[in-house]
C-alpha positions as CSV (number, residue, x, y, z in Angstrom):
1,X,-67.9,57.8,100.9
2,X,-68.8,53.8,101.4
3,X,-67.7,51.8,98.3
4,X,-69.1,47.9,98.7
5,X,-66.8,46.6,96.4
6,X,-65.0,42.7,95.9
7,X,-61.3,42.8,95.7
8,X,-61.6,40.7,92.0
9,X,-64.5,42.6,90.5
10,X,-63.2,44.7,87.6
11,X,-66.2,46.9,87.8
12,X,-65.2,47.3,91.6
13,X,-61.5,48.1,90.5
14,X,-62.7,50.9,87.7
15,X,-64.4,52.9,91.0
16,X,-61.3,52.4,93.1
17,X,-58.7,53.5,90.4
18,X,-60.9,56.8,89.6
19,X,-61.4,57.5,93.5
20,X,-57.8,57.1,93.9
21,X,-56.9,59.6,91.4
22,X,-58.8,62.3,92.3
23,X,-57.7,61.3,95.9
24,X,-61.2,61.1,97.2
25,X,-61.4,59.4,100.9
26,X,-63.6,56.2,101.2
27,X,-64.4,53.5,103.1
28,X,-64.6,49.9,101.9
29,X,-67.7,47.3,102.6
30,X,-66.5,44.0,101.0
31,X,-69.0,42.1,99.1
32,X,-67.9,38.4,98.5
33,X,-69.2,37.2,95.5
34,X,-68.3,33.7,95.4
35,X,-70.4,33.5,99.0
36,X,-73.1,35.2,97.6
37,X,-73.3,38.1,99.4
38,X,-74.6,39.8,96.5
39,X,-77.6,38.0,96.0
40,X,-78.4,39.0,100.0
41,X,-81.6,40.6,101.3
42,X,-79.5,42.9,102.6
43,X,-77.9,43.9,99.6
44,X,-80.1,43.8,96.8
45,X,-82.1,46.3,99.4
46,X,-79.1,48.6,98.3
47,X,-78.8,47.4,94.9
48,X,-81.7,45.9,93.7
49,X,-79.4,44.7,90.5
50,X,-77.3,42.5,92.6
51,X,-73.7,43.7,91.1
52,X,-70.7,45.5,92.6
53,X,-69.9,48.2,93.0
54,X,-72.5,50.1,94.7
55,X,-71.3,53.7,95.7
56,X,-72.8,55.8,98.9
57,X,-71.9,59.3,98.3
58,X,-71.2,62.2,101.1
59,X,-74.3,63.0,100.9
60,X,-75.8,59.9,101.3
61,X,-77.1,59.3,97.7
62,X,-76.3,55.5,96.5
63,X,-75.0,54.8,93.3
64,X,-74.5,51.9,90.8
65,X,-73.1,50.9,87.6
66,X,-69.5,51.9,87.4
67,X,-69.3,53.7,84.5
68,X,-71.6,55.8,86.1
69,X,-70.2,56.5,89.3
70,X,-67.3,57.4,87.2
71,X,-68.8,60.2,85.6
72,X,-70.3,61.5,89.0
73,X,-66.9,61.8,89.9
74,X,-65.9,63.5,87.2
75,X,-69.0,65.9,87.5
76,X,-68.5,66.9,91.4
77,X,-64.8,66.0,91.8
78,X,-63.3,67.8,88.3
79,X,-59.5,68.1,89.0
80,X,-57.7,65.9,88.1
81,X,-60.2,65.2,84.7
82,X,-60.8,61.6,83.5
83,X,-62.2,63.0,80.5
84,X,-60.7,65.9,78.0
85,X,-61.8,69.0,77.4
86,X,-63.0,69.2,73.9
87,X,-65.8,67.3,72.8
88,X,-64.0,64.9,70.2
89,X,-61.3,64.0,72.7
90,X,-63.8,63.1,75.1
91,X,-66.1,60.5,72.7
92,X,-63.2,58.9,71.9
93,X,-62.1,58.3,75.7
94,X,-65.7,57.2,76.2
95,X,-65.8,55.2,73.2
96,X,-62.8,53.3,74.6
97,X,-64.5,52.6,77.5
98,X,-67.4,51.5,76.2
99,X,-65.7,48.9,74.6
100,X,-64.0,47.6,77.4
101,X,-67.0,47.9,79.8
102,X,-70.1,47.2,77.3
103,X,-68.3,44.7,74.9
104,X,-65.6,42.6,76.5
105,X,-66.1,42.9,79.9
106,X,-70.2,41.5,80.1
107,X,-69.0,38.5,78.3
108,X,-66.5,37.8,80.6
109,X,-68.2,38.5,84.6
110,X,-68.4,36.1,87.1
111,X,-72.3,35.3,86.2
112,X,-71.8,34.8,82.9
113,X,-69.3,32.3,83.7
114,X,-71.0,30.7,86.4
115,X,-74.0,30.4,84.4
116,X,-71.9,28.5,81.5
117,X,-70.5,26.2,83.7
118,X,-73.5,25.7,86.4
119,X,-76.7,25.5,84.3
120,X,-75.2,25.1,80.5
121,X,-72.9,22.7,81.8
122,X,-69.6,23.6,80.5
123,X,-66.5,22.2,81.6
124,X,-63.5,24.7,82.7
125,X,-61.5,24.3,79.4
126,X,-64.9,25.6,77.4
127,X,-65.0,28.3,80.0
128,X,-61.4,29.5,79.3
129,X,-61.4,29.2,75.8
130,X,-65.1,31.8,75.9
131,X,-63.4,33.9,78.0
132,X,-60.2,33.6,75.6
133,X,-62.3,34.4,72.3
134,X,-64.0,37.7,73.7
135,X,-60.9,39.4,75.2
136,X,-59.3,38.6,71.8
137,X,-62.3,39.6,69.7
138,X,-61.8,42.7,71.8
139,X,-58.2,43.7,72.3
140,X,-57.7,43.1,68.6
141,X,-59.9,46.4,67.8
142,X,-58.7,48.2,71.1
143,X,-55.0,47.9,69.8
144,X,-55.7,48.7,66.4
145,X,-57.4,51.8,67.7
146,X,-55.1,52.8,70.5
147,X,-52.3,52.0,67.8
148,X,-53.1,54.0,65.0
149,X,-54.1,56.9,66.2
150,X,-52.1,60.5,67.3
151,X,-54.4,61.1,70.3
152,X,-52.5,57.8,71.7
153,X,-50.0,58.9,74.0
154,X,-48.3,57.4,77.5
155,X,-51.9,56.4,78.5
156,X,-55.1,56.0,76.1
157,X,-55.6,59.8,75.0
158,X,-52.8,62.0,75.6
159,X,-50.1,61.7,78.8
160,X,-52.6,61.8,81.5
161,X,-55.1,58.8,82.8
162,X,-58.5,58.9,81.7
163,X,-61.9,57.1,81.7
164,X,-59.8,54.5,78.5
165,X,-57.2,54.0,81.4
166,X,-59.4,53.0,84.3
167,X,-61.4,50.6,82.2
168,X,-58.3,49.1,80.2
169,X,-56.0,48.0,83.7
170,X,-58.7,46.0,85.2
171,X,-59.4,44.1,81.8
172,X,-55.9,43.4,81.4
173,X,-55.1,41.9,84.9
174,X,-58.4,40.0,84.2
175,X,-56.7,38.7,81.0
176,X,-53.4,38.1,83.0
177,X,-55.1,36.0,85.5
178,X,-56.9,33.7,82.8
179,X,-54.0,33.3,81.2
180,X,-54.7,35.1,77.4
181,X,-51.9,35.7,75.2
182,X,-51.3,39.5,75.1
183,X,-48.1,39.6,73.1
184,X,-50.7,40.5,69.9
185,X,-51.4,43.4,72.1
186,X,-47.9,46.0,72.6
187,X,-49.8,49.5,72.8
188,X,-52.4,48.0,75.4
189,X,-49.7,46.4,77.3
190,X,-47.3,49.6,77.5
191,X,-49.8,51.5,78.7
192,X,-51.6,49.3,81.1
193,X,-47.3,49.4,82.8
194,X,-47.7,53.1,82.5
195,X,-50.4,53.1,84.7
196,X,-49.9,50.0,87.2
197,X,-46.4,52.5,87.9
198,X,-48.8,55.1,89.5
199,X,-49.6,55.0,93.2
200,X,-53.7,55.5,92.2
201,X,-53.7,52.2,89.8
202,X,-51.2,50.3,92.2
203,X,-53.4,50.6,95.7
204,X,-56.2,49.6,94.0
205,X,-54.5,46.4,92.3
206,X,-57.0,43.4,93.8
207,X,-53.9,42.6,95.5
208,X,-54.3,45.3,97.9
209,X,-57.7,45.0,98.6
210,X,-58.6,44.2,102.5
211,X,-61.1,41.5,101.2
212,X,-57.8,39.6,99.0
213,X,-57.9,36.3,99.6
């Protein structure tokens, strides 16, 4: 597999968390977004959307939106599972999800913020403070979710990493690096540690990334 990811994307980092646990082999074509690489001929030939991460199966099928490419994964790679087996248990995972990756996370990419700043004209405290008000406006349900509720366990649902999992560590290094205040936050901050302990979430850390600069 060929994953044309950017080491900072947290769309990028979902795919490389899931292919890392289910210990699928893949090859990385960095993307650099602040270059523009995304907005390439070459690229948007491959992805007409212009986004990261785009995803070239074994078989040579290309694939885009990472919640998506996720549940390809799951559906040809089962073992380990990102999602449970019963049908509640799995809404709620993809419910969580959602609202990291449909809700929080939109408000919050690299366009959005380039497009306050560039054409809107916002100045880099407005920037922070947008960014600030959506990852509180999120978190704030997310905890109370994730708090009060017995399908919580050492990760999102239960004591193994799921589809919650892969979409919560990204947002919360995201949050880290922009400086929110995630003290509010104690039952998305244990278990974003429980899972920055595991190998899978560790190697694909941005950190780790060959593009990392």
């Amino acid at each position: 597999m060929k994953l044309y990811s950017y080491f900072r994307s947290s769309a990028a980092y979902r795919v490389r968390i899931a292919l890392n646990l289910k210990g699928i082999a893949y090859e990385q074509v960095p993307v650099n977004l602040l270059k523009g690489e995304d907005q390439g001929e070459d690229y948007r030939k491959l992805n007409p959307q212009g986004l990261v991460p785009a995803l070239i199966t074994a078989d040579g099928q290309v694939l885009i939106q990472s919640l998506a490419i996720c549940e390809y994964l799951e559906e040809h790679y089962p073992d380990p599972p990102l999602l449970p087996a019963a049908a509640p248990g799995r809404a709620r995972v993809r419910a969580l999800a959602d609202l990291i990756a449909c809700d929080i996370h939109p408000l919050n990419n690299l366009r959005v913020l380039k497009y306050l700043t560039g054409t809107l004209g916002v100045d880099k405290e407005q920037k922070i403070a947008w960014y600030q008000h959506w990852v509180v406006e999120g978190f704030t349900a997310l905890e109370a979710l994730l708090a009060d509720s017995p399908d919580t366990g050492r990760f999102c649902h239960g004591d193994q990493p799921t589809l919650a999992d892969v979409c919560l560590v990204p947002q919360v290094a995201n949050a880290q690096r922009l400086a929110c205040e995630l003290s509010p936050y104690p039952t998305i901050q244990r278990i974003s540690a429980a899972c920055d302990a595991l190998p899978a979430f560790a190697q694909a850390h941005p950190s780790q990334q060959p593009d990392t600069v």
